[in-house]
C-alpha positions as a Markdown table, in Angstrom:
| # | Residue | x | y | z |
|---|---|---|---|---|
| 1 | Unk | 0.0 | 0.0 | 0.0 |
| 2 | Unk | 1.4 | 3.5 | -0.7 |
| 3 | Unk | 0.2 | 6.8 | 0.8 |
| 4 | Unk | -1.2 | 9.5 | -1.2 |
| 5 | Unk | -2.1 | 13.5 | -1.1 |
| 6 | Unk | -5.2 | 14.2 | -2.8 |
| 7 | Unk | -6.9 | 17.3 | -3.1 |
| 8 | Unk | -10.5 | 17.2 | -1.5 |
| 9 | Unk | -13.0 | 19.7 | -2.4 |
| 10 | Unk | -14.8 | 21.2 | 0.8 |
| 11 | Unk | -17.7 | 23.5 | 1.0 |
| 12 | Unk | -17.6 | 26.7 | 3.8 |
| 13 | Unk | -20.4 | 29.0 | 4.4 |
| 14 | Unk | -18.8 | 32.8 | 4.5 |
| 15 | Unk | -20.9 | 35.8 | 5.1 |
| 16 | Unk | -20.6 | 38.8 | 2.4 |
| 17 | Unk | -21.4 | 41.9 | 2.0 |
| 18 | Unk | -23.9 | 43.2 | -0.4 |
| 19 | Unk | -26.0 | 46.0 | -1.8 |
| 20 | Unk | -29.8 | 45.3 | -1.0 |
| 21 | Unk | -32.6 | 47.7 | -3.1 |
| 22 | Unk | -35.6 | 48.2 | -0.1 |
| 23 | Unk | -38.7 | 50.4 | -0.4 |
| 24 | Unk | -40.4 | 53.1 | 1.6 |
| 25 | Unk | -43.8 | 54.0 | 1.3 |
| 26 | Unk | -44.8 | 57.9 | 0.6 |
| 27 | Unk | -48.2 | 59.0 | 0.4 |
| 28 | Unk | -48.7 | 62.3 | -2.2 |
| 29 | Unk | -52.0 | 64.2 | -3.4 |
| 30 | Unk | -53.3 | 64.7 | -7.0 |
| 31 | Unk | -56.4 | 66.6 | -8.1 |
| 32 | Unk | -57.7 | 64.8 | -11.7 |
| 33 | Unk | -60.9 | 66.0 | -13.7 |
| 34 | Unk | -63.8 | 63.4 | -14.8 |
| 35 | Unk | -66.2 | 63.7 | -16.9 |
| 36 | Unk | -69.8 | 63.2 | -16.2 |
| 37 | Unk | -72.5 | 62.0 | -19.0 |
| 38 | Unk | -75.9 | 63.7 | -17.9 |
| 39 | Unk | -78.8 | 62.6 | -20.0 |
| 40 | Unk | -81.2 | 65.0 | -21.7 |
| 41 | Unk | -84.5 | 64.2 | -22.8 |
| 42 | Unk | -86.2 | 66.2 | -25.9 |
| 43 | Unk | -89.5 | 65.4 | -27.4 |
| 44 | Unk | -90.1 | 65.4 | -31.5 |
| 45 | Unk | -93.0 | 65.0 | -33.6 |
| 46 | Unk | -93.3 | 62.8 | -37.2 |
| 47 | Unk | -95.2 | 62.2 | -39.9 |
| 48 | Unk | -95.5 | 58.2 | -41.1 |
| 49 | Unk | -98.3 | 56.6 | -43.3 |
| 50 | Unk | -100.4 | 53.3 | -42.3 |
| 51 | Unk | -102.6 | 51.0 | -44.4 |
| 52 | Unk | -106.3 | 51.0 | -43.1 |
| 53 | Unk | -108.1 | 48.4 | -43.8 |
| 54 | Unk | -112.3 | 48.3 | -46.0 |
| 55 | Unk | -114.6 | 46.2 | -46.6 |
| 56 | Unk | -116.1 | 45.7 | -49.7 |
| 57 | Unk | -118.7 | 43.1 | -51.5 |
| 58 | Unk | -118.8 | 42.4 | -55.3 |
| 59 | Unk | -120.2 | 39.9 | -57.5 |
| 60 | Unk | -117.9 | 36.6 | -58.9 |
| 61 | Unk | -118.8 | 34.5 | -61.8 |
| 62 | Unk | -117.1 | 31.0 | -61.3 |
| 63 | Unk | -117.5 | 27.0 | -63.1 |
| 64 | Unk | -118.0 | 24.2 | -61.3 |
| 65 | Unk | -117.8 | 21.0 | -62.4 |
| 66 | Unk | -121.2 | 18.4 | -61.9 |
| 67 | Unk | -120.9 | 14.4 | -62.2 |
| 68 | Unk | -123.1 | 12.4 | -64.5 |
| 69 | Unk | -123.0 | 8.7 | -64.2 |
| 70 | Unk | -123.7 | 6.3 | -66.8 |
| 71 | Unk | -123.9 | 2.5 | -67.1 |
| 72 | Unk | -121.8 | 0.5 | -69.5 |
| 73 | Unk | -121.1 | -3.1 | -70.9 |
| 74 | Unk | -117.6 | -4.7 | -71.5 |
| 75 | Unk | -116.0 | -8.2 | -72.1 |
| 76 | Unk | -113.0 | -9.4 | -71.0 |
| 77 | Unk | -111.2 | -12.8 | -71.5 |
| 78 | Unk | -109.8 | -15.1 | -68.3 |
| 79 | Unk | -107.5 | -18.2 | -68.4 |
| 80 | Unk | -109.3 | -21.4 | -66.9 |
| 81 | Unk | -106.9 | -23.6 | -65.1 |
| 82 | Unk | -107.1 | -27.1 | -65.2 |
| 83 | Unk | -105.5 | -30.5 | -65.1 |
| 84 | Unk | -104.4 | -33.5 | -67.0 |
| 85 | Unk | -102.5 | -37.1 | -67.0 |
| 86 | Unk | -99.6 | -37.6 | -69.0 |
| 87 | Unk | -96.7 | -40.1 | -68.9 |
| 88 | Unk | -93.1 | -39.5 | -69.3 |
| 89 | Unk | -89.8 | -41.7 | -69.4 |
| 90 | Unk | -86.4 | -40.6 | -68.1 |
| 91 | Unk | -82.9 | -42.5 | -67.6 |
| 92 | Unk | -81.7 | -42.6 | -64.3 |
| 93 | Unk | -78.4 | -44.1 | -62.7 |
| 94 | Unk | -78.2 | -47.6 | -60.8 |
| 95 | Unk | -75.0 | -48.6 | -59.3 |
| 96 | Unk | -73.7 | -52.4 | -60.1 |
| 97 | Unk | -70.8 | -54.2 | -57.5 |
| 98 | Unk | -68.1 | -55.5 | -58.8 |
| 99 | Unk | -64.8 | -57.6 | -56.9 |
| 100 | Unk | -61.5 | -56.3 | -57.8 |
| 101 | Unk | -58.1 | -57.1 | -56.4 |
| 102 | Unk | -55.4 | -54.2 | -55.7 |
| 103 | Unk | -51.4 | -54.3 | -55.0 |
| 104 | Unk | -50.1 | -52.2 | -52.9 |
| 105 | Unk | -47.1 | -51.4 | -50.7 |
| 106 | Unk | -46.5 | -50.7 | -47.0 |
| 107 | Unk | -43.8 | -49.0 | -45.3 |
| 108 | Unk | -42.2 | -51.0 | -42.6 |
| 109 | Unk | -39.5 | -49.3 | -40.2 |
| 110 | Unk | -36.2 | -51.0 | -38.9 |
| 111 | Unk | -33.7 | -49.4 | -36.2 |
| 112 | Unk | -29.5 | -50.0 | -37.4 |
| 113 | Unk | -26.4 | -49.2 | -35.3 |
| 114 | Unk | -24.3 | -46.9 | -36.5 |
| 115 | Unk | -20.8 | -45.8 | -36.2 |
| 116 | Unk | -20.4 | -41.9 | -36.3 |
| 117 | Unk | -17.8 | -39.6 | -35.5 |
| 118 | Unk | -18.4 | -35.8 | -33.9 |
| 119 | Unk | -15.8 | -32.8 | -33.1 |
| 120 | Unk | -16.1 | -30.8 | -29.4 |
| 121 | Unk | -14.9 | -27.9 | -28.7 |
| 122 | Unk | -12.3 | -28.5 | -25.8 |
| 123 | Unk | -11.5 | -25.3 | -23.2 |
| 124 | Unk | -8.6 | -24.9 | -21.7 |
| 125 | Unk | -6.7 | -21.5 | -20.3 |
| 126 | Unk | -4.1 | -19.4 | -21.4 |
| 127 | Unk | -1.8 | -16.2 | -19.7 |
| 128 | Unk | -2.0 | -13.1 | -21.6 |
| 129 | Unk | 0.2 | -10.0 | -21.2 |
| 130 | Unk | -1.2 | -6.6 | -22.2 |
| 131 | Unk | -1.1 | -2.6 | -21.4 |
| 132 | Unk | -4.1 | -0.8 | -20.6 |
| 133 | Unk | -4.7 | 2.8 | -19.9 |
| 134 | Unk | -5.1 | 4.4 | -16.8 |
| 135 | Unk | -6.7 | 8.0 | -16.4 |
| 136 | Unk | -6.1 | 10.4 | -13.0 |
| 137 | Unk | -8.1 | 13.0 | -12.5 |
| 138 | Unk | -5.5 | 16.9 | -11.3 |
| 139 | Unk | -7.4 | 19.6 | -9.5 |
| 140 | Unk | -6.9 | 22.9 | -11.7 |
| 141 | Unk | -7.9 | 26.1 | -10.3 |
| 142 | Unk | -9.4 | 28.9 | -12.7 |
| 143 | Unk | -11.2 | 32.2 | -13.0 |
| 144 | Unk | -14.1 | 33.0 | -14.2 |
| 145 | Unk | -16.2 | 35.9 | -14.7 |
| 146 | Unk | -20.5 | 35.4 | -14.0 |
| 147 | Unk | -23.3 | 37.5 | -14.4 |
| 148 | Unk | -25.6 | 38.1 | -11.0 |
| 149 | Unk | -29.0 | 39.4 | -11.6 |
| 150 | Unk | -30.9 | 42.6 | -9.8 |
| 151 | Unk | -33.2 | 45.0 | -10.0 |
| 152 | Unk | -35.0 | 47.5 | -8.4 |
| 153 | Unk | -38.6 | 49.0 | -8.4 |
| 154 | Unk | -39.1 | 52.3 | -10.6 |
| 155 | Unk | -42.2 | 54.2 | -10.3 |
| 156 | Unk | -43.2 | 55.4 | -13.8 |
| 157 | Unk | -46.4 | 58.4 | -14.8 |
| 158 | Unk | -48.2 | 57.4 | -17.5 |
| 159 | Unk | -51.8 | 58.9 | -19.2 |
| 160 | Unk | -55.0 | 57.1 | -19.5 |
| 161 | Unk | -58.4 | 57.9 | -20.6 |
| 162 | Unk | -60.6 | 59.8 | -18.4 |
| 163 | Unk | -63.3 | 57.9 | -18.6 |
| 164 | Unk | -61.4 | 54.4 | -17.9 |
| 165 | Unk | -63.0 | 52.2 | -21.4 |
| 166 | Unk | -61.2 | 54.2 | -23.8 |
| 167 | Unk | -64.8 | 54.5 | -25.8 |
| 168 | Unk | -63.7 | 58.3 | -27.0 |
| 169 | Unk | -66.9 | 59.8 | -25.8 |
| 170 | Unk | -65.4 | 62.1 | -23.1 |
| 171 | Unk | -63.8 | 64.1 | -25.8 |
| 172 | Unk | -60.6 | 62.4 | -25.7 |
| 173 | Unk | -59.3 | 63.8 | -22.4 |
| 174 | Unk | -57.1 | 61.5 | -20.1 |
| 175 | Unk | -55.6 | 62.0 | -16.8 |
| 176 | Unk | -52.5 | 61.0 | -15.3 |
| 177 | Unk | -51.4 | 58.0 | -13.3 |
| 178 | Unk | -48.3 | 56.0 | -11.7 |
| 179 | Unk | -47.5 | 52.6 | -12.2 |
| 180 | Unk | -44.4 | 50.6 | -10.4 |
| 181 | Unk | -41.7 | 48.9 | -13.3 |
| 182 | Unk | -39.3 | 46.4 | -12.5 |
| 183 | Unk | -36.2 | 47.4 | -13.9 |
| 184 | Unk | -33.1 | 45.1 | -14.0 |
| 185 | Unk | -29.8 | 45.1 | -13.5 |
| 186 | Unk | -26.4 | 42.5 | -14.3 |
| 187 | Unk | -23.5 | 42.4 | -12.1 |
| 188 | Unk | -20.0 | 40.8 | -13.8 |
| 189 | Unk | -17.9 | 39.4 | -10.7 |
| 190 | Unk | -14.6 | 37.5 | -11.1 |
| 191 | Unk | -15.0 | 33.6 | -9.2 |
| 192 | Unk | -12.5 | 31.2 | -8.5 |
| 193 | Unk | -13.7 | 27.7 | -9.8 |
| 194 | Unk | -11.0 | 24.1 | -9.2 |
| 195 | Unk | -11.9 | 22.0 | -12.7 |
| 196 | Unk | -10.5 | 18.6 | -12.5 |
| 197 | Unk | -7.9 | 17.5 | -16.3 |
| 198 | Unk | -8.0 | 13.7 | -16.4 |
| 199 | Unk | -4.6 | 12.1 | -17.6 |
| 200 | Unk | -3.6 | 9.0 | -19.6 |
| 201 | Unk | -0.7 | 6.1 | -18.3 |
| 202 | Unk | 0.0 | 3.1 | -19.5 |
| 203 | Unk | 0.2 | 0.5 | -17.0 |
| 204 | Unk | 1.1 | -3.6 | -17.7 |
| 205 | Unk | -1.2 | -6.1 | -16.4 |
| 206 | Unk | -1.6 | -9.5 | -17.2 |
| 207 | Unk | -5.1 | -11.2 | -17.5 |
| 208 | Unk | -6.1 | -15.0 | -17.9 |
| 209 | Unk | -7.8 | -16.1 | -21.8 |
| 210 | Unk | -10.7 | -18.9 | -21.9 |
| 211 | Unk | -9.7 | -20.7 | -25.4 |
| 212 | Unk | -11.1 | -23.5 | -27.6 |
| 213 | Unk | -9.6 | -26.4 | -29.5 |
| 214 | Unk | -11.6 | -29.5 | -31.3 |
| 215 | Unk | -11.4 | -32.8 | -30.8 |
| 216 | Unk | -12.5 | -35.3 | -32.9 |
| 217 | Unk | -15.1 | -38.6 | -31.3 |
| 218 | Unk | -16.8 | -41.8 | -32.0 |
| 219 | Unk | -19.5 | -43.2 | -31.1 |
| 220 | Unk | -22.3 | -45.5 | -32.0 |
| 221 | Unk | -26.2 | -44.4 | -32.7 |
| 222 | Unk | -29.5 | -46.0 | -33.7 |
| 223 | Unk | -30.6 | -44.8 | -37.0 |
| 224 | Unk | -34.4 | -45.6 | -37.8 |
| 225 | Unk | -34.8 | -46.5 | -41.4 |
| 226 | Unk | -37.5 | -47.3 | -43.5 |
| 227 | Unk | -38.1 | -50.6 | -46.4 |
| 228 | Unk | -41.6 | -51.0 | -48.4 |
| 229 | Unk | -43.1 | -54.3 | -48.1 |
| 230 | Unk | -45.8 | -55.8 | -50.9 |
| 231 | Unk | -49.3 | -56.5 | -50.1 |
| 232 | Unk | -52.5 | -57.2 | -51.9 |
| 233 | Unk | -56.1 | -56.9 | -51.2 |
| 234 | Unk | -59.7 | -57.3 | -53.0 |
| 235 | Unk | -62.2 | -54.3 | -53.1 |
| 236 | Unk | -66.0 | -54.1 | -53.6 |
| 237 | Unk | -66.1 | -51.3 | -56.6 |
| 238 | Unk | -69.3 | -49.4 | -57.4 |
| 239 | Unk | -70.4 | -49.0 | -60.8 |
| 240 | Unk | -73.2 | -46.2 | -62.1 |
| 241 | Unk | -75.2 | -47.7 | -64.7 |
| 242 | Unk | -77.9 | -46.0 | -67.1 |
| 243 | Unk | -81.3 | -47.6 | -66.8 |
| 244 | Unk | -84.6 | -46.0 | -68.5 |
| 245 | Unk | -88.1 | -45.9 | -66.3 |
| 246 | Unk | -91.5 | -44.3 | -67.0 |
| 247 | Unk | -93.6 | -42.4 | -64.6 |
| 248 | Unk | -97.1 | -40.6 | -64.5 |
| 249 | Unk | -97.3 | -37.4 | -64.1 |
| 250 | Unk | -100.4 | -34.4 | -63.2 |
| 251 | Unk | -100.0 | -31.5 | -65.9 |
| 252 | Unk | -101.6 | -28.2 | -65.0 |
| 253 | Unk | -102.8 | -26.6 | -68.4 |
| 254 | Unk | -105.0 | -23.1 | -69.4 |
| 255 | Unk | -107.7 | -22.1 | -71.9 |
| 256 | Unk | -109.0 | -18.8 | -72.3 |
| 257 | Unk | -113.0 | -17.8 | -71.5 |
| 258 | Unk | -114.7 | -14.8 | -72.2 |
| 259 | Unk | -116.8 | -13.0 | -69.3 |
| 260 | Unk | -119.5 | -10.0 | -69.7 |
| 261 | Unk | -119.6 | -7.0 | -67.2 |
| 262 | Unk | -121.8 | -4.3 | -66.7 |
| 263 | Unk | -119.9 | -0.9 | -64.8 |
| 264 | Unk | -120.8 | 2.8 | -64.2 |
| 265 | Unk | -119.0 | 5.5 | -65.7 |
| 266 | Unk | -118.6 | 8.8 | -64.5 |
| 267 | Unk | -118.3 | 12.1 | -66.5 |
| 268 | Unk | -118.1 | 15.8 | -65.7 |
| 269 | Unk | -120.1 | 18.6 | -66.9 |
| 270 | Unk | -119.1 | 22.1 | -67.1 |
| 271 | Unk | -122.1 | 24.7 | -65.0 |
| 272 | Unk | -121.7 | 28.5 | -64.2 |
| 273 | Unk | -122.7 | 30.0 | -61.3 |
| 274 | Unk | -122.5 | 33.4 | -59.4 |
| 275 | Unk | -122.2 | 34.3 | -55.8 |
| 276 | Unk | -121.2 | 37.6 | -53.5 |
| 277 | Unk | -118.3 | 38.1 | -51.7 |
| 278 | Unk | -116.5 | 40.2 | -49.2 |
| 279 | Unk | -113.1 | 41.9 | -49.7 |
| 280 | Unk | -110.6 | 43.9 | -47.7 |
| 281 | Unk | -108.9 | 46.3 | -49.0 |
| 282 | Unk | -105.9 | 48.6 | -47.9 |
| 283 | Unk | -106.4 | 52.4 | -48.3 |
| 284 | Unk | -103.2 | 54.5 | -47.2 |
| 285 | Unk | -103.6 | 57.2 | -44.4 |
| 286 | Unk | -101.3 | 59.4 | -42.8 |
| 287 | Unk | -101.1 | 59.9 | -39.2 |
| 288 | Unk | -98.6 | 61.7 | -36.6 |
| 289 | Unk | -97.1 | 60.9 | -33.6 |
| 290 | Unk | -94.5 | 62.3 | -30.6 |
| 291 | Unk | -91.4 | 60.0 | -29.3 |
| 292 | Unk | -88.7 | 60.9 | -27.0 |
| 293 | Unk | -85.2 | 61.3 | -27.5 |
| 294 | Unk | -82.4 | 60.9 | -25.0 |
| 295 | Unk | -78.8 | 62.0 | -25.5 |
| 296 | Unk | -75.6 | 62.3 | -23.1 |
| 297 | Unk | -73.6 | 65.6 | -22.4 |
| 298 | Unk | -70.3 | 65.7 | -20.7 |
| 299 | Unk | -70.2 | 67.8 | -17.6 |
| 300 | Unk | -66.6 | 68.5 | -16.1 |
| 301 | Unk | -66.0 | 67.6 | -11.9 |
| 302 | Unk | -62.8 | 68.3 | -10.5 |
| 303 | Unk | -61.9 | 65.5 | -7.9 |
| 304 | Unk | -58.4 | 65.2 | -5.5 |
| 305 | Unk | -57.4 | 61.3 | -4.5 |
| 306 | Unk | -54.2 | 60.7 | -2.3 |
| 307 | Unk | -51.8 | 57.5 | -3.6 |
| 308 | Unk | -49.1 | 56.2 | -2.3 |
| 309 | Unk | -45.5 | 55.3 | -4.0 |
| 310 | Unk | -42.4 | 53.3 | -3.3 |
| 311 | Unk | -39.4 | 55.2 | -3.0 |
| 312 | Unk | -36.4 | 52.9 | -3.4 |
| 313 | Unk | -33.2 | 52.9 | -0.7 |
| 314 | Unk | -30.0 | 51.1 | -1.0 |
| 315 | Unk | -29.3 | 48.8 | 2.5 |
| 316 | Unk | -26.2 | 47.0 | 2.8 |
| 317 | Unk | -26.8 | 43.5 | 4.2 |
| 318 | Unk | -24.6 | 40.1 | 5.2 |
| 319 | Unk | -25.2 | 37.1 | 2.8 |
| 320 | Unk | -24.3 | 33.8 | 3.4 |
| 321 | Unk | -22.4 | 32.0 | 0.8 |
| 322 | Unk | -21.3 | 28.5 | 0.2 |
| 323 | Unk | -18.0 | 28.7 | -1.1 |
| 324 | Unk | -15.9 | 25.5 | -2.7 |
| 325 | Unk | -12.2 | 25.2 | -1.1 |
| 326 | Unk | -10.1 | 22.3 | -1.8 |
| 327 | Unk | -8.1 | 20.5 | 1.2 |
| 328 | Unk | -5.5 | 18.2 | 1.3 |
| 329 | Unk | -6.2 | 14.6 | 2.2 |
| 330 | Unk | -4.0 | 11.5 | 2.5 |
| 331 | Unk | -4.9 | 8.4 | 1.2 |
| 332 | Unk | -4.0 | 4.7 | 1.0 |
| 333 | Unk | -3.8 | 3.0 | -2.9 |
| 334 | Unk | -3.0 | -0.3 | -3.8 |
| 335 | Unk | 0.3 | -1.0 | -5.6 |
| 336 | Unk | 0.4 | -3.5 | -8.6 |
| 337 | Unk | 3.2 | -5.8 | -8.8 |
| 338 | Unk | 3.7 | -7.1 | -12.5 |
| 339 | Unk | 6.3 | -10.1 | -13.1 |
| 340 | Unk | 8.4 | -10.2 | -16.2 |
């Protein structure tokens, strides 16, 4: 075992100093004008035309249509159904049976020993001696510049309209108000920063190799094989054979009839006719009438309101801050021992 230094990074809390932005409430007095939308009321007269309605009565011709019925005489022609013997022959198919003898073949299976021979992979172990790589890791210390971010509260006067919608009927005047803005600041400050470089050796090890060689064996195996035997049989076999028979049969056959109807027919007739009616009908007339009309004027009113602002006031304050420092530290490391 050898004993080594190493460098150890430690954190520490330190308090600093630093500008703080706080602020103090002011109250302050403004006098604003608004403008009031009075209604006023004013009364005007018009002129507009309506339809009246009349009645009136006239005479109307008009043709109605009358029904006269009349009896007529047709004939017409139906099929009669009816039915009748008749005989018909057809062939149909009779099987016949018939002895036959077939040869055939059947498999028949056998088991045989076998001499085969088969390679295997044999293992066995082997030293190897090689160089690998080894990385360190060396604390490097650096500076660096960051960016801290601020800001402070700005009270800003701005104009709005008067009336608070923005409609543009108050004659487009505004008044004036404050509104707080965040404004913000960067800060560049140097910082001391330990990076770690990692370096390359070589070192020589040596490390143990699972190899293969084959070797050839024998040995003996049952191999199933296969030889056909002859056989013979004798088979029924089924012959179709034509064969004519005659059969009676009911025929259903038509023959046209002719039928007499008597049916009423009905025509129209053309008849004129008169008769009264009553009409309406629309005469113009003209006719006035009064309505109302409202519309808004803008009256002026002075009015004082007391606000209050943030004045903003630099504080110095203590700030706790965790700071990296690196510290020396001994340590125990292995040695290796290679042989040659």
């Amino acid at each position: 075992m050898v004993t080594k230094t190493v460098m150890v990074p430690t954190y520490v809390d330190e308090m600093r100093t630093c500008m703080r932005t706080e602020y103090q409430r002011e109250d302050k007095t403004r006098t604003y004008t608004v403008y009031n939308q009075v209604p006023v009321t004013e009364e005007k007269t018009c002129t507009y035309t309506v339809m009246v309605p009349q009645q009136q009565t006239k005479t109307v011709s008009y043709t109605v249509q009358k029904p006269v019925w009349e009896t007529k005489t047709a004939e017409y022609t139906v099929c009669e159904y009816y039915t009748e013997q008749q005989e018909r022959t057809c062939t149909v198919m009779v099987p016949e049976y018939s002895e036959k003898t077939i040869n055939y073949e059947v498999p028949e299976y056998y088991t045989e020993d076998v001499e085969k021979t088969y390679t295997v992979c044999q293992r066995y172990t082997e030293e190897v001696e090689a160089t690998r790589t080894v990385f360190k890791r060396i604390p490097v210390t650096t500076t660096k510049t960051v960016k801290i971010c601020g800001g402070y509260w700005e009270t800003q006067t701005v104009e709005v309209p008067a009336c608070g919608s923005g409609c543009g009927n108050c004659g487009g005047c505004t008044r004036t108000c404050c509104k707080r803005v965040w404004v913000p600041t960067v800060e560049e400050k140097e910082v001391q920063c330990t990076t770690y470089e990692c370096v390359t050796e070589e070192e020589p090890y040596t490390y143990t190799v699972y190899k293969t060689r084959p070797v050839e064996k024998t040995c003996m195996v049952k191999v199933r094989k296969c030889r056909m035997v002859p056989c013979e049989k004798t088979v029924k076999v089924c012959k179709m054979v034509p064969q004519e028979k005659t059969f009676t049969v009911m025929v259903c056959k038509s023959r046209p009839v002719t039928k007499t109807c008597e049916y009423q027919v009905c025509r129209m007739e053309y008849e004129e006719r008169t008769k009264e009616v009553t009409c309406c009908v629309y005469v113009p007339e003209e006719q006035t009438r009064t309505y109302a009309v409202c519309r808004y004027e803008c009256v002026p009113e002075e009015k004082t309101e007391t606000y209050t602002v943030c004045k903003p006031v630099q504080v110095e304050v203590q700030v706790p801050v965790r700071v990296c420092k690196m510290v020396e530290k001994e340590i125990e490391v292995p040695v290796c021992c290679c042989c040659n």
